[in-house]
Structure formats: C-alpha cells, structure tokens
C-alpha positions in Angstrom: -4.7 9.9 -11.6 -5.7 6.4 -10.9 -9.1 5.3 -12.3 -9.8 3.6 -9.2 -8.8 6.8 -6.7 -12.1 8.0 -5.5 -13.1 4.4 -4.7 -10.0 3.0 -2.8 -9.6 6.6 -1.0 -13.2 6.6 0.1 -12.8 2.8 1.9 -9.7 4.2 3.4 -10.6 6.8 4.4 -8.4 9.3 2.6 -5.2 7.5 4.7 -2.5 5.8 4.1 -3.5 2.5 4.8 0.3 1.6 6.0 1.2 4.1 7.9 -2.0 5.8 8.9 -0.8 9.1 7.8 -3.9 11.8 6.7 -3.7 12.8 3.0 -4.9 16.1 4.3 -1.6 17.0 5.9 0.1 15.6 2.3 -1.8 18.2 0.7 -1.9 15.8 -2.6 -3.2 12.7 -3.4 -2.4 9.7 -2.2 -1.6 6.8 -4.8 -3.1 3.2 -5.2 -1.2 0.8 -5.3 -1.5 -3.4 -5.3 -0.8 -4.7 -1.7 0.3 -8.2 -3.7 2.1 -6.3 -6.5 1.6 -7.5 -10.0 5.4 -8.6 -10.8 4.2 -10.7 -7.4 1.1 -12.7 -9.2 -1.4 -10.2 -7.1 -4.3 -9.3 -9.1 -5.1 -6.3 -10.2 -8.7 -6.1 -8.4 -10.4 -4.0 -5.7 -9.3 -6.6 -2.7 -5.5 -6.1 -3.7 -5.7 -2.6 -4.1 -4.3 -0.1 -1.0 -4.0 4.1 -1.0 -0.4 4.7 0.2 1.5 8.0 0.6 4.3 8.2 -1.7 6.8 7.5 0.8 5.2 4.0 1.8 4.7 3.0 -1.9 8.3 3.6 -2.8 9.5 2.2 0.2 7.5 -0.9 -0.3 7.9 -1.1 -4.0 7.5 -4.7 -5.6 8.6 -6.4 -2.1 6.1 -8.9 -0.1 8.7 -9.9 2.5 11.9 -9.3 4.0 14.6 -11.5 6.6 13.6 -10.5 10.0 16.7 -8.6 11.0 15.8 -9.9 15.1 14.7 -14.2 14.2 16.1 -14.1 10.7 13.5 -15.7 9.9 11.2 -14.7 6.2 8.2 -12.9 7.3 5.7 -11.2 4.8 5.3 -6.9 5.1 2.7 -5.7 6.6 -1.0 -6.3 5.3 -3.2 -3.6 5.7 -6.3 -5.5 6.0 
C-alpha cells in the first residue's frame, strides 16, 4: 500500500476524489495517485496527490487533457480541487 494512504484518504474523505464514489461500497482501498502525473512534470507532493478508485485511475492514466469531442478544442481533465 501507498505510504501516503492514511493521509490522502483521510483529506478525502475515504472517496474517490473524481468520481465521488465511497470506498466503503469498493470494499478495498482506494489508490493514490498524482493528479499532474509524474511522466507529466507533476511533483510527487501532498498538493498533487488524489485517492481514486481503480476504475478512475486507469481510466485517467498519464493523461492531463483530451480534444473536446463537442468545440474540438484541448481542454485539461478534470481537477479535483
């Protein structure tokens, strides 16, 4: 497990901080992960660290934006805070 688990679970209140979804119902730990990831130039420090459920992490992966499918325009994913 993550060294930093208790402490980025605890600020997020044992959700995914993407999709909101309770670890509870998960029934295992959530995983911490770099919002900016560090293929990315993100930092690997409390401020850039998120808990995300599996599904959200992989989904995510080393991405920081994507072509808006409506504007085409480059927007940057979601920042959860």
């Amino acid at each position: 497990m993550n060294p930093h688990y208790e402490f980025v679970a605890l600020g997020a209140g044992h959700r995914c901080e993407y999709c909101h979804a309770s670890e509870a119902v998960f029934n295992v730990p959530f995983e911490v992960e770099h919002i900016i990831p560090l293929v990315r130039d993100g930092a690997d420090m409390a401020d850039n660290w998120a808990l995300a459920c599996r599904a959200c992490n992989v989904r995510k992966g080393a991405y920081i934006d994507h072509v808006d499918p409506a504007t085409q325009h480059l927007v940057r994913f979601y920042h959860p805070r």
